[in-house]
Each structure stands twice: as structure tokens, then as C-alpha cells.
Backbone and ligand atoms as CSV (ligand in chain L), in Angstrom:
chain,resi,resn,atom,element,x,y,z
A,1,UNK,N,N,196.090,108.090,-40.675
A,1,UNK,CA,C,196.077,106.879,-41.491
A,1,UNK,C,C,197.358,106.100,-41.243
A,2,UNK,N,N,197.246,104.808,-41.674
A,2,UNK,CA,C,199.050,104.601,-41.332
A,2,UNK,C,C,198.391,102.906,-42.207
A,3,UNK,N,N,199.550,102.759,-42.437
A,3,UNK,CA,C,199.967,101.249,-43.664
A,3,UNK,C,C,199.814,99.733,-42.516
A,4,UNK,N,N,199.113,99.166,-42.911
A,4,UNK,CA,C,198.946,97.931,-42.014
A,4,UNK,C,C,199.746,96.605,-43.036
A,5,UNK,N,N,200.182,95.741,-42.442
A,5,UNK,CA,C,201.086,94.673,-42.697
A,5,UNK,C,C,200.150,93.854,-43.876
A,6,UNK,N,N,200.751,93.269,-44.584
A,6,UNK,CA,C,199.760,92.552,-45.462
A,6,UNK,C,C,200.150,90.665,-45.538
A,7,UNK,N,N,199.022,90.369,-44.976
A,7,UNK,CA,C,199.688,88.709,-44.832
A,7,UNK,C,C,199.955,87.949,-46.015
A,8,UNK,N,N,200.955,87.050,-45.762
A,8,UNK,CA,C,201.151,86.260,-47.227
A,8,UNK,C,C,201.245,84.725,-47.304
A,9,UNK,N,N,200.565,84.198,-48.056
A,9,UNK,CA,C,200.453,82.873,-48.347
A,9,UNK,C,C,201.927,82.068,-47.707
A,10,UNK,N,N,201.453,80.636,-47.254
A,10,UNK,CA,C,200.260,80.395,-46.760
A,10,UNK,C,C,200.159,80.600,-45.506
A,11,UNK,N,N,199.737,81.811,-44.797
A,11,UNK,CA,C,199.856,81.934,-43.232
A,11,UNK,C,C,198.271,81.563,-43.311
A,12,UNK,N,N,198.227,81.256,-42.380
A,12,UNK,CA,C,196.916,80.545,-41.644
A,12,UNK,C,C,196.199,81.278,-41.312
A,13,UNK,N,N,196.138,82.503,-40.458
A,13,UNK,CA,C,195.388,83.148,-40.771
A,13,UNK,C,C,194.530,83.989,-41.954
A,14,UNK,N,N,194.469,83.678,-43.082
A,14,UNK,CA,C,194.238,84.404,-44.589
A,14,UNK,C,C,193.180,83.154,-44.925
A,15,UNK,N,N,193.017,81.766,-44.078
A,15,UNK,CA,C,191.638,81.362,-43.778
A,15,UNK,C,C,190.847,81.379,-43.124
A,16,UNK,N,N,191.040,82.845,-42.340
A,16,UNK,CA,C,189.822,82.116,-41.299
A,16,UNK,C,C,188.477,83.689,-42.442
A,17,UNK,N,N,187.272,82.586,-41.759
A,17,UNK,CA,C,185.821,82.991,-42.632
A,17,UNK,C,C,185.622,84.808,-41.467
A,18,UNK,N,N,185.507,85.584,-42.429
A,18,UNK,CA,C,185.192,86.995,-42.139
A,18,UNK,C,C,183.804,86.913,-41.237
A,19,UNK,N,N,183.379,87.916,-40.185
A,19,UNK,CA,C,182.585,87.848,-39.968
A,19,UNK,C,C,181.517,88.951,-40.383
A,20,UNK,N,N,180.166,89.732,-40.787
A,20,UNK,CA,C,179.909,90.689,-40.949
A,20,UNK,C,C,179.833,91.409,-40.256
A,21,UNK,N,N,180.256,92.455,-40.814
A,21,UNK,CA,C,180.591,94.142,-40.034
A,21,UNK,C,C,179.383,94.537,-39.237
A,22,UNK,N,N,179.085,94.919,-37.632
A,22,UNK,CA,C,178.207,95.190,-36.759
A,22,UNK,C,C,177.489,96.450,-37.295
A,23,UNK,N,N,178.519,97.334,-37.637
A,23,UNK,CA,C,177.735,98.542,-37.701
A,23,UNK,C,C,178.760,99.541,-38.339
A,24,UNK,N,N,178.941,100.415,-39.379
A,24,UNK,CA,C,179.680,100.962,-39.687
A,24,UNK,C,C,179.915,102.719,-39.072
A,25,UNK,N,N,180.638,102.593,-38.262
A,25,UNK,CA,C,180.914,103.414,-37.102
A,25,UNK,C,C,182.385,104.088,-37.230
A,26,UNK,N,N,182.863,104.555,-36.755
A,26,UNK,CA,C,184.371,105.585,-37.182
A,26,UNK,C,C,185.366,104.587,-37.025
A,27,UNK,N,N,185.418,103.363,-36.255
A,27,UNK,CA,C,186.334,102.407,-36.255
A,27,UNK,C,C,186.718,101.703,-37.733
A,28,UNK,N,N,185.025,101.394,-38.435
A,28,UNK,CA,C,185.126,100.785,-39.773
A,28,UNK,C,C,185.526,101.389,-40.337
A,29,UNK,N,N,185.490,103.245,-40.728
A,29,UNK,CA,C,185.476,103.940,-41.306
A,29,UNK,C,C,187.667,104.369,-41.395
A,30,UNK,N,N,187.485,103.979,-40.224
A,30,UNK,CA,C,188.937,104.356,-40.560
A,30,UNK,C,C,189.718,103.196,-40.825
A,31,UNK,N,N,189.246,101.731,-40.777
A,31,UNK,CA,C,190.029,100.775,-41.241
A,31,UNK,C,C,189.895,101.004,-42.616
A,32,UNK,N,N,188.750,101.610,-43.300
A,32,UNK,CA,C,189.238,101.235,-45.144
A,32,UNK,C,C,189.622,102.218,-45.299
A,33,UNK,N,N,189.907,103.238,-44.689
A,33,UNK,CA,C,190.984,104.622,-45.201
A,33,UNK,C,C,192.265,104.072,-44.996
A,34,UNK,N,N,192.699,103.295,-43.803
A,34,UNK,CA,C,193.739,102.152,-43.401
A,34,UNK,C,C,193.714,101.287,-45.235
A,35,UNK,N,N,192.849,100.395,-45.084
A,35,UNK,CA,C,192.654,99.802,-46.261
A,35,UNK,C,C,193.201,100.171,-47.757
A,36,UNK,N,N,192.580,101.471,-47.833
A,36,UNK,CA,C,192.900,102.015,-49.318
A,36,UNK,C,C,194.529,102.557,-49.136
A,37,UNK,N,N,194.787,103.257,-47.955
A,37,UNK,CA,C,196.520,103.673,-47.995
A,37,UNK,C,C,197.266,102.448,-48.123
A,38,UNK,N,N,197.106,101.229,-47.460
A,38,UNK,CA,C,197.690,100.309,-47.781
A,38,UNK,C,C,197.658,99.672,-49.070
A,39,UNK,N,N,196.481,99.596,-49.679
A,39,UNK,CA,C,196.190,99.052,-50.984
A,39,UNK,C,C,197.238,100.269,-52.057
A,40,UNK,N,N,196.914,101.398,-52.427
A,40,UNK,CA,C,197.602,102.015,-52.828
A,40,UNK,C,C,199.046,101.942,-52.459
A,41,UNK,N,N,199.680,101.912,-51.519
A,41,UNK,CA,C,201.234,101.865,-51.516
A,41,UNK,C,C,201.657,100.698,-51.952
A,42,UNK,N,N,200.964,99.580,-51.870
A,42,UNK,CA,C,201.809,98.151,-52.061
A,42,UNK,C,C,202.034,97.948,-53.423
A,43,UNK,N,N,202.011,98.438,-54.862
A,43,UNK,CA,C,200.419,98.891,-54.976
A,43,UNK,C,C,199.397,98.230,-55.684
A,44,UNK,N,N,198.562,97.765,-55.026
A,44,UNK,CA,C,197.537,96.867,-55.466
A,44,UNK,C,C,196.149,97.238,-56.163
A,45,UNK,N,N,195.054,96.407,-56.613
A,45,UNK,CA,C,193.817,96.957,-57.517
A,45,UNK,C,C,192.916,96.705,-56.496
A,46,UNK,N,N,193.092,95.555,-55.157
A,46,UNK,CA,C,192.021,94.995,-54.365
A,46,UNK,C,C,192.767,94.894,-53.219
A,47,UNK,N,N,192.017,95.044,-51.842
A,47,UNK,CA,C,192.422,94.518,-50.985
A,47,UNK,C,C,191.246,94.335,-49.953
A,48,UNK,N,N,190.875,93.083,-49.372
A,48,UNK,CA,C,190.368,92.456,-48.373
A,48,UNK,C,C,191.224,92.612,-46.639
A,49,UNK,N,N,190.005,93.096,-45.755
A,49,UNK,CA,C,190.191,92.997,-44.445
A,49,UNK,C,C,191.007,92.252,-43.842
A,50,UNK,N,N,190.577,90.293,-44.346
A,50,UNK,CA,C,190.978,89.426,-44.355
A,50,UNK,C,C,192.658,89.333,-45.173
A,51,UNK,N,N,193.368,90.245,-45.393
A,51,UNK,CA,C,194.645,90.101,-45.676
A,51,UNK,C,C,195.437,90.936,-44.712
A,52,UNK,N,N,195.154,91.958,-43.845
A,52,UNK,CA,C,195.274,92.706,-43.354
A,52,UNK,C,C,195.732,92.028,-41.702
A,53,UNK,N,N,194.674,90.902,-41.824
A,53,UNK,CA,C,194.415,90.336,-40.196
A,53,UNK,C,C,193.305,90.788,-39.466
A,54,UNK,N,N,192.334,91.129,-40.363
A,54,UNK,CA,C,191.163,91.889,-39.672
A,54,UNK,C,C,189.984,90.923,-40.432
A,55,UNK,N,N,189.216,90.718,-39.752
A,55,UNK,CA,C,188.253,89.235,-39.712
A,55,UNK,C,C,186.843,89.691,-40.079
A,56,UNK,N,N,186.601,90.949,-40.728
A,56,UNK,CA,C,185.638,91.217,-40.784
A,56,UNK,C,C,185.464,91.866,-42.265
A,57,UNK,N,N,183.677,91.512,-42.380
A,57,UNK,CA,C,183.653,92.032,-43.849
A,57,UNK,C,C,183.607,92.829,-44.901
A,58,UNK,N,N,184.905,93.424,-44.586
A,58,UNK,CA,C,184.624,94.599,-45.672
A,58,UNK,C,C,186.164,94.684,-47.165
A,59,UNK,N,N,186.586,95.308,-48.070
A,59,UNK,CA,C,186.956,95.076,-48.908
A,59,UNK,C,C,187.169,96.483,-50.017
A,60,UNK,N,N,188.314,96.847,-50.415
A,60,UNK,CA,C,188.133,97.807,-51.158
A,60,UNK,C,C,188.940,98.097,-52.148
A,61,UNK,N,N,188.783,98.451,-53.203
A,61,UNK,CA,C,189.386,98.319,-54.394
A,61,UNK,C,C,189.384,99.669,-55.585
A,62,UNK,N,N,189.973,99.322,-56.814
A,62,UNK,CA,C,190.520,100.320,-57.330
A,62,UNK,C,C,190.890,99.899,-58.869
A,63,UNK,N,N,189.769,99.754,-59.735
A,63,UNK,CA,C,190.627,99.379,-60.739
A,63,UNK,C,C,190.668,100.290,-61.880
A,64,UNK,N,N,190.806,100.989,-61.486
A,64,UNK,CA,C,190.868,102.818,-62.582
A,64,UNK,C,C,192.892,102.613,-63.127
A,65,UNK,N,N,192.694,103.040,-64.141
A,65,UNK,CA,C,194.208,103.250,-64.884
A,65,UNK,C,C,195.116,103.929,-64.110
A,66,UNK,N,N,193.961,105.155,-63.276
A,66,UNK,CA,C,194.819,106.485,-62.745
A,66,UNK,C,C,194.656,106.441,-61.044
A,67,UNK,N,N,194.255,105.297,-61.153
A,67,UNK,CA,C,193.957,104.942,-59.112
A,67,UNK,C,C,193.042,106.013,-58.356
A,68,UNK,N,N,192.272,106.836,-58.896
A,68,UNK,CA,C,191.079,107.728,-58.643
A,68,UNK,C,C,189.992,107.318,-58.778
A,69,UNK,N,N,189.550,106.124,-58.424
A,69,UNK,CA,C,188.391,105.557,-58.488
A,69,UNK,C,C,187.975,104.890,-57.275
A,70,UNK,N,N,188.203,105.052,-56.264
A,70,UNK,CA,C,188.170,104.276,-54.960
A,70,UNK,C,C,186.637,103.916,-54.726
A,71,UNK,N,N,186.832,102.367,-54.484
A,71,UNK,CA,C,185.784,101.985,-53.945
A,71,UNK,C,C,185.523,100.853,-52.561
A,72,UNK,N,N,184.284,100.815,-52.428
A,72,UNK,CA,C,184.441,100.440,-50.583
A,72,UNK,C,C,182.999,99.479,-50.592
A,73,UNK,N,N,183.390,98.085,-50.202
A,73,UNK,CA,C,182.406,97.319,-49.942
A,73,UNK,C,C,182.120,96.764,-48.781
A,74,UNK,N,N,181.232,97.025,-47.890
A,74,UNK,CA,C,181.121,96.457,-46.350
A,74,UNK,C,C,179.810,95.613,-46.512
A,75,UNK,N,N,180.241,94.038,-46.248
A,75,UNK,CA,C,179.178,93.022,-45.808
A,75,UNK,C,C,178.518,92.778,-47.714
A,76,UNK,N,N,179.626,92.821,-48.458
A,76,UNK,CA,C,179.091,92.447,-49.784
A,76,UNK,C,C,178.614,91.182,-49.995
A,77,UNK,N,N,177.584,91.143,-50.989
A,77,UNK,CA,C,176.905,90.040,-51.470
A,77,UNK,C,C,176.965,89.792,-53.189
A,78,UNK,N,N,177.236,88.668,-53.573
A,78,UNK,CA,C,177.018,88.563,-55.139
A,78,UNK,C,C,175.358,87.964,-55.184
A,79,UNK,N,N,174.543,88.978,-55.733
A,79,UNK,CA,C,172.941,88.334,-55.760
A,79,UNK,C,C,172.656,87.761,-57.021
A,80,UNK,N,N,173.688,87.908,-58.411
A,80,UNK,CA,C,173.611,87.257,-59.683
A,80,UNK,C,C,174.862,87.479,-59.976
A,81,UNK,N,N,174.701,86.188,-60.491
A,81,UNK,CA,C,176.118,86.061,-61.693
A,81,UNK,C,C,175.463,85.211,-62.960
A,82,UNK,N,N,176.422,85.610,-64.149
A,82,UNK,CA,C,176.359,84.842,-64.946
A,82,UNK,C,C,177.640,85.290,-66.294
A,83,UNK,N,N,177.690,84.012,-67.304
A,83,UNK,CA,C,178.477,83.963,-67.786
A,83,UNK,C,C,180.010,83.163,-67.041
A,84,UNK,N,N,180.739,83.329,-68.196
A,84,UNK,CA,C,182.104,82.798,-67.179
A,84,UNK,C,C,183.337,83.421,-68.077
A,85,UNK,N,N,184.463,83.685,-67.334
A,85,UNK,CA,C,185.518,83.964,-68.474
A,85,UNK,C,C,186.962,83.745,-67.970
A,86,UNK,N,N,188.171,83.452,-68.249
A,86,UNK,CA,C,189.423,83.677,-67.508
A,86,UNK,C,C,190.100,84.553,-67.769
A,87,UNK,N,N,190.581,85.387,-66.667
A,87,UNK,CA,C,191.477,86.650,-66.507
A,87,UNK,C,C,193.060,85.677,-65.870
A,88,UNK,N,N,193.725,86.826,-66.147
A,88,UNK,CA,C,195.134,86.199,-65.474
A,88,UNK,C,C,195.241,87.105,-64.082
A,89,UNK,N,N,195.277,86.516,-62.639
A,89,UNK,CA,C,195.434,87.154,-61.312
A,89,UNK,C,C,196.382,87.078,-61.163
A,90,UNK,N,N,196.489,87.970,-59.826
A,90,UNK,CA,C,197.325,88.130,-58.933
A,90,UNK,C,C,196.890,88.764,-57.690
A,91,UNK,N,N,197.830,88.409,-56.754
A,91,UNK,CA,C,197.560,88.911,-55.318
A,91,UNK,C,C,198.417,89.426,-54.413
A,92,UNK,N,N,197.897,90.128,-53.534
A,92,UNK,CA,C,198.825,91.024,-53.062
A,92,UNK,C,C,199.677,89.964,-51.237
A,93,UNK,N,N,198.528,89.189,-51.460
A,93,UNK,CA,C,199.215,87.860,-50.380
A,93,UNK,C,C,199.415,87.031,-50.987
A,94,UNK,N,N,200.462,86.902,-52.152
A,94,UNK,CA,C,200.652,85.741,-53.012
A,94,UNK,C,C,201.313,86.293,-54.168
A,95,UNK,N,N,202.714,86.935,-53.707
A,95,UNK,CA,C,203.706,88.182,-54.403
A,95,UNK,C,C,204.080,86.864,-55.595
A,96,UNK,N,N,204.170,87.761,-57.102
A,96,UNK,CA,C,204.842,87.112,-57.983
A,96,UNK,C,C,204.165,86.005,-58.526
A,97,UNK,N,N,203.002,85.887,-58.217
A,97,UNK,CA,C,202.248,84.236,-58.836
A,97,UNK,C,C,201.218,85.189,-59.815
A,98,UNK,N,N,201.072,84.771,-60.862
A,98,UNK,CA,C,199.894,85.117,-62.209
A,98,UNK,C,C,199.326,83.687,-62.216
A,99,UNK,N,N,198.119,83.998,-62.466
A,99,UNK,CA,C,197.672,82.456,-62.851
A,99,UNK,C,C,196.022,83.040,-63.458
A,100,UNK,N,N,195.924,82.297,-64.363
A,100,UNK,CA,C,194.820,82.526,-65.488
A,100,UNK,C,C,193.311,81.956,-64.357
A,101,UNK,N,N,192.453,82.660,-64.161
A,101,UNK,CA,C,191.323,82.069,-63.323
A,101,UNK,C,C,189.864,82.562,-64.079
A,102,UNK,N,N,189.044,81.687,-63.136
A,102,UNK,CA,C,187.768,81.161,-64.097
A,102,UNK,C,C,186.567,81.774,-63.140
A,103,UNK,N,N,186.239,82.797,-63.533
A,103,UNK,CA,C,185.299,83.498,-62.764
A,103,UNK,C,C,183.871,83.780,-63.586
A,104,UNK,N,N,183.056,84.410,-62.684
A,104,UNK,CA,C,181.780,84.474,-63.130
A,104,UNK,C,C,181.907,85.937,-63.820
A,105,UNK,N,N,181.363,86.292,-65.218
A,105,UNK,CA,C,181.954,87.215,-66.415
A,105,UNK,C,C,180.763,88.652,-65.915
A,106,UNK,N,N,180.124,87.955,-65.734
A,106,UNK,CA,C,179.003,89.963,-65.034
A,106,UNK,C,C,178.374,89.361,-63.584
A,107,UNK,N,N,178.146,90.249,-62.919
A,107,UNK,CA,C,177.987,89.580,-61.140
A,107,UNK,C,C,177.007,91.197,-60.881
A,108,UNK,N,N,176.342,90.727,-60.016
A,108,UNK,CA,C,174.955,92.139,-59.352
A,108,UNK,C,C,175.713,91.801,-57.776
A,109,UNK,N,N,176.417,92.730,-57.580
A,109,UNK,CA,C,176.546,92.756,-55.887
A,109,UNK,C,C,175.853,93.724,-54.650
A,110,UNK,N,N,175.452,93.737,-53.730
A,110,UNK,CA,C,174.934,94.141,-52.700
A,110,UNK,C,C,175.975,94.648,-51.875
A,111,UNK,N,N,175.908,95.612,-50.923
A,111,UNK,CA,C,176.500,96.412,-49.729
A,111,UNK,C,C,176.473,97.328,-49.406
A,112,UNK,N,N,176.951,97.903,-48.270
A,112,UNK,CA,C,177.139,98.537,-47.525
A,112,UNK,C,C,178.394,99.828,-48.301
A,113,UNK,N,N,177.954,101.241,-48.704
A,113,UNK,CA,C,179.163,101.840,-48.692
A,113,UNK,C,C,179.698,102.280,-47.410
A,114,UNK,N,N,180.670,103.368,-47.127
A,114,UNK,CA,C,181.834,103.312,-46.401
A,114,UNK,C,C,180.678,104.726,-45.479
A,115,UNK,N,N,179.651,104.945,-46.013
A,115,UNK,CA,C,178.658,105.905,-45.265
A,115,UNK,C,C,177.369,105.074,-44.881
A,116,UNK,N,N,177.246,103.847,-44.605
A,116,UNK,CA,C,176.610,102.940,-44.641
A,116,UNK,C,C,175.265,102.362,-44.882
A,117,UNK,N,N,175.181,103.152,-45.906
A,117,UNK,CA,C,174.132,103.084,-46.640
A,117,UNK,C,C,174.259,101.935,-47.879
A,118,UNK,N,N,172.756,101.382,-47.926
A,118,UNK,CA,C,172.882,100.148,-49.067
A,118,UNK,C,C,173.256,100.234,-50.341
A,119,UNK,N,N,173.666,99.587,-51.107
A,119,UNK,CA,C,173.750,99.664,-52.595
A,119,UNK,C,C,173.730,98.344,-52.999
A,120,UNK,N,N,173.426,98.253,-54.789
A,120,UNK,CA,C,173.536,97.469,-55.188
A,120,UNK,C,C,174.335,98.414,-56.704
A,121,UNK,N,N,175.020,96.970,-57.524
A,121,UNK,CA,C,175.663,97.473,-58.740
A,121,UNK,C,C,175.999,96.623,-59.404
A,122,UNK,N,N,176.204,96.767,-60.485
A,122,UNK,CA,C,176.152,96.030,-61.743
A,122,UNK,C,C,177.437,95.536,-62.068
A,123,UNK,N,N,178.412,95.089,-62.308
A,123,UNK,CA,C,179.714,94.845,-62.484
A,123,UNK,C,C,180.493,94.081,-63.810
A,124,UNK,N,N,181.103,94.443,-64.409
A,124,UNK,CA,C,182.105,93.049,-65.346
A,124,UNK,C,C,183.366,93.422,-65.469
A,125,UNK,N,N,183.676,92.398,-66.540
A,125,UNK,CA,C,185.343,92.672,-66.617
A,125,UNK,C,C,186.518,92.501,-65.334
A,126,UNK,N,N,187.013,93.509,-65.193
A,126,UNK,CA,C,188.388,93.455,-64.037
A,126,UNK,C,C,187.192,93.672,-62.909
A,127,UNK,N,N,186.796,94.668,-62.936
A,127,UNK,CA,C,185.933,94.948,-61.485
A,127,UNK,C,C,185.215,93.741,-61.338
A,128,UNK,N,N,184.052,92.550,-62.180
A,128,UNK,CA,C,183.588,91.483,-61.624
A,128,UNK,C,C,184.583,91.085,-60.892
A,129,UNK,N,N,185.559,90.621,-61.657
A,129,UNK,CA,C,187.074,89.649,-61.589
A,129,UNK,C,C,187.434,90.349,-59.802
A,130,UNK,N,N,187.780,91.159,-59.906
A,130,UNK,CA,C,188.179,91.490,-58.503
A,130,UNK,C,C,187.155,91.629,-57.194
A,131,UNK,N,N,186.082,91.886,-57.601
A,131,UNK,CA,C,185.213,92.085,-56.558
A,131,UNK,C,C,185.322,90.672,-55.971
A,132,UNK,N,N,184.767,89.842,-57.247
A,132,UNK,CA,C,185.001,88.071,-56.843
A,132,UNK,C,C,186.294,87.696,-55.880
A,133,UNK,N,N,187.278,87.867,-56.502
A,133,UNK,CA,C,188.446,87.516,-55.758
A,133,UNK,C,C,188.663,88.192,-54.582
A,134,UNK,N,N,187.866,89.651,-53.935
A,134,UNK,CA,C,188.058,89.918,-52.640
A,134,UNK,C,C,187.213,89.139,-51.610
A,135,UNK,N,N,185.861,88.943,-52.449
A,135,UNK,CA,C,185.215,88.352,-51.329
A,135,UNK,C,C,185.413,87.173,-51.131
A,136,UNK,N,N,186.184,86.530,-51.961
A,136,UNK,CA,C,186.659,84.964,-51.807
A,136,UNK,C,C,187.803,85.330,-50.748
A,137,UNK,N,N,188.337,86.280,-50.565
A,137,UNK,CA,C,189.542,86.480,-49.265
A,137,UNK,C,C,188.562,86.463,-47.994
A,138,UNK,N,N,187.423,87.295,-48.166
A,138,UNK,CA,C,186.709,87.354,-46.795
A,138,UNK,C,C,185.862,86.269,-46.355
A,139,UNK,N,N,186.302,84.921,-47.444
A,139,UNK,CA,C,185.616,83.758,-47.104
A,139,UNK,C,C,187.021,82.891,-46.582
A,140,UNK,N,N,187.651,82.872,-46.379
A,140,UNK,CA,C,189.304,82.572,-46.433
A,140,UNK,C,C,189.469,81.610,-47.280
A,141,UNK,N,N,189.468,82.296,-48.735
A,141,UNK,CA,C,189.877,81.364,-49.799
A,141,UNK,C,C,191.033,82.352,-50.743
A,142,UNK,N,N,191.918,81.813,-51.584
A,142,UNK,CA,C,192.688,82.271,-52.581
A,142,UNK,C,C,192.716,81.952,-53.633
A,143,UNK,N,N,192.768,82.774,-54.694
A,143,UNK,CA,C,193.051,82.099,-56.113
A,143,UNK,C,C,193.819,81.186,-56.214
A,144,UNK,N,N,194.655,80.801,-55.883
A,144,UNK,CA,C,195.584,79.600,-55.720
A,144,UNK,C,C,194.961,78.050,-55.522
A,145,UNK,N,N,194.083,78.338,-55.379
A,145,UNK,CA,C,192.812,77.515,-54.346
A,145,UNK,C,C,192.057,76.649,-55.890
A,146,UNK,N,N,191.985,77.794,-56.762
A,146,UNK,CA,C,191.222,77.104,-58.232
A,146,UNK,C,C,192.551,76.580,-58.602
A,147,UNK,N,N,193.733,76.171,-58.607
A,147,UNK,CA,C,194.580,75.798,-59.406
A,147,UNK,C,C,194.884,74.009,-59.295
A,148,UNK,N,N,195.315,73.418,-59.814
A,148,UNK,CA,C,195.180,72.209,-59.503
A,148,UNK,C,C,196.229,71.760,-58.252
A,149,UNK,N,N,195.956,71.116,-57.762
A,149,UNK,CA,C,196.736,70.372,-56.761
A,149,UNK,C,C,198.145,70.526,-56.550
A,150,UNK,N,N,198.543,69.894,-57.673
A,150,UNK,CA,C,200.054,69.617,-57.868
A,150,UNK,C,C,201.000,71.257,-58.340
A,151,UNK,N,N,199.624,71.891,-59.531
A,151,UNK,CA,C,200.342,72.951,-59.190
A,151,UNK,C,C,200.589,73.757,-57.820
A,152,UNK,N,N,199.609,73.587,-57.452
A,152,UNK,CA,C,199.457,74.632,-56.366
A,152,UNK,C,C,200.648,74.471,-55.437
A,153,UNK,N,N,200.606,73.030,-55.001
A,153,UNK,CA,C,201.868,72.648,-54.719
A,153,UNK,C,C,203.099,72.747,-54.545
A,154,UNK,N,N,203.179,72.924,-55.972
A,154,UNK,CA,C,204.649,73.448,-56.566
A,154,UNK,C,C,205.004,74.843,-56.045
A,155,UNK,N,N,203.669,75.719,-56.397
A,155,UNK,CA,C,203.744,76.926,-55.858
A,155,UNK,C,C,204.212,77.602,-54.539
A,156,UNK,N,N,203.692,76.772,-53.845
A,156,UNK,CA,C,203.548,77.017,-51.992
A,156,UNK,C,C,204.916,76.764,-52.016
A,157,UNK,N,N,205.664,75.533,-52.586
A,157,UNK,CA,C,207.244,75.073,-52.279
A,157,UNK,C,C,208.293,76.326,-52.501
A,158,UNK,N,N,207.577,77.102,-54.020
A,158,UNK,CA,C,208.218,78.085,-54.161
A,158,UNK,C,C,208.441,79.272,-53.179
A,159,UNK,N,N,207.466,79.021,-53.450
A,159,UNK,CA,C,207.358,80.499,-52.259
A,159,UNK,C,C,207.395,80.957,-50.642
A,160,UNK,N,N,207.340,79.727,-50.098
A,160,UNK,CA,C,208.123,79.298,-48.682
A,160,UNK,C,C,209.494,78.908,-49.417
A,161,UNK,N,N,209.964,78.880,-50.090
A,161,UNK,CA,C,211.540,78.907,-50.221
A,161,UNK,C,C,211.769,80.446,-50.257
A,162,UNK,N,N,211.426,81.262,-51.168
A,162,UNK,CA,C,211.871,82.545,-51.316
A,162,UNK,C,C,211.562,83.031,-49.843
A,163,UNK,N,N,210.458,82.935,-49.364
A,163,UNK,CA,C,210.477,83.485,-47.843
A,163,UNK,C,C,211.832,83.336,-47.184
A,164,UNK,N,N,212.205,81.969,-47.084
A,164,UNK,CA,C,212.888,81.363,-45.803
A,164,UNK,C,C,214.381,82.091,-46.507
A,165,UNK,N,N,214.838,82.228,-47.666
A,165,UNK,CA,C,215.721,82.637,-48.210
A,165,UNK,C,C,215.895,84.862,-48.098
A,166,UNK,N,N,214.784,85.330,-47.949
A,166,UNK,CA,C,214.606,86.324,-47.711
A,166,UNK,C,C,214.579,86.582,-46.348
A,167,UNK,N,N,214.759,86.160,-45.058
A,167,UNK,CA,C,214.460,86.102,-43.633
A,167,UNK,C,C,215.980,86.222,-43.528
A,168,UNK,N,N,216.625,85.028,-44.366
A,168,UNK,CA,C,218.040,85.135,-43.733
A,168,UNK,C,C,218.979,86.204,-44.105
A,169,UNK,N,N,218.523,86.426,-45.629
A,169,UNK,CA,C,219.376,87.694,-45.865
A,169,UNK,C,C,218.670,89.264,-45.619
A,170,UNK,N,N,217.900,89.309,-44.747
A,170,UNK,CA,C,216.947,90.537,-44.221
A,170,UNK,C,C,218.041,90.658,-42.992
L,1,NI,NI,NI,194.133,88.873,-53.253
């Protein structure tokens, strides 16, 4: 296993659109074991392919108290949603930003587990909330993305400052 780099806003690559996974074969299989060691050390509840630098669709997450809950979505689909509610996010390519977001409150998703066999499942709460926000990475979108303009703005200024300020004293 070994820890893969995690990209951070706004690098350009963290838009480009995922493509779906060919076939889940020992290559896939060992990127979300890749996936989850990285997700766990940084340490995060979600992490997308598409943050990684890997262009394809898969996604895996964790939102247990005690991080023993691992889960693995390849080539996911939301087939219902409904309701709506705001949670406060965060992201693991977008260090230090919270921002209150407006998601769909119960969601029915489709995929592929990590043995590649189909599923479907029922979801709400943090797990809707995050499932949503990974596959919006494997579409190359960010929460940052629902925020208004000017904030968002503000944001990006911030945070390419702390970069450029962290480069020099690294
Ligand atoms: Ni994220």
C-alpha cells in the first residue's frame, strides 16, 4: 500500500470529468486500498480518485466515529434523491475552508463494490452528504463551487496566499 499525494484547490486538474472504471481488476483493487490508506492518514471521511490524480470512477469513504466502517464505490450512481438540508463541509483538497452546503437530504445510489459486484443502498445524513460531495469530485466539481462568487473568490485569494507563503518557508 503506500499514501498517494492529494491535490489541492485550485489545481486544474481536480476538474477534469472521471471516466468509468473498465473493469474492476487488481489494479482497481489496489488503488482504493491506496485510497482508503490515504484517506485515513490525512485524516479524512471521503476521498475521490479524482483528488488523487486518478481520472477514474471510483470513491471511498468512512463516516463511522471509530473509522471501521470502510466503504468503496466504483462507477456510482445517485438513482433518487429527495428532500434537501445544509451540513457544514469540508475537504480534503480545500484544507481549512467549512462552508455550510445544500444537498439532497436521503439519495438511493448504485455501484460497483471493491469485489465488483452491483449494489444499490439507501443513504442520509453525513453518508448522503458525503457520498454527494465525492461524486461531485468525480465530476470535477467542489463544494466551493455552491458558494457564491465573490465568496468563493475571496477564498481561492486566501488560499493561494497561504500556499505561496508555505512554498517559501518549506
Ligand atoms: Ni472533497
Amino acid at each position: 500500500m503506500s499514501l498517494l499525494k492529494i491535490l489541492e484547490y485550485p489545481h486544474p486538474r481536480l476538474r477534469i470529468k472521471a471516466v468509468p472504471v473498465a473493469a474492476v481488476n487488481d489494479t482497481i483493487r489496489q488503488l482504493v486500498d491506496d485510497l482508503f490508506e490515504t484517506m485515513y492518514a490525512a485524516p479524512g471521511i471521503g476521498l475521490a480518485a479524482t483528488q488523487v490524480d486518478v481520472h477514474q470512477r471510483l470513491l471511498v469513504l468512512d463516516v463511522s466515529d471509530d473509522q471501521n466502517e470502510s466503504m468503496c464505490f466504483i462507477n456510482p450512481e445517485i438513482i433518487a434523491r429527495d428532500g434537501a438540508e445544509i451540513t457544514e463541509e469540508g475537504c480534503l483538497s480545500v484544507p481549512g475552508v467549512y462552508e455550510g452546503i445544500e444537498r439532497a437530504q436521503h439519495i438511493r445510489v448504485r455501484a460497483l463494490g471493491r469485489d465488483g459486484n452491483s449494489f444499490e443502498m439507501d443513504a442520509e445524513g453525513l453518508l448522503a452528504v458525503c457520498i454527494q460531495h465525492e461524486i461531485d469530485h468525480l465530476d470535477g466539481k467542489l463544494f466551493v463551487d455552491y458558494l457564491s462568487e465573490l465568496k468563493r473568490q475571496r477564498l481561492k485569494k486566501k488560499i493561494v496566499k497561504a500556499q505561496k507563503q508555505t512554498s517559501v518557508t518549506a
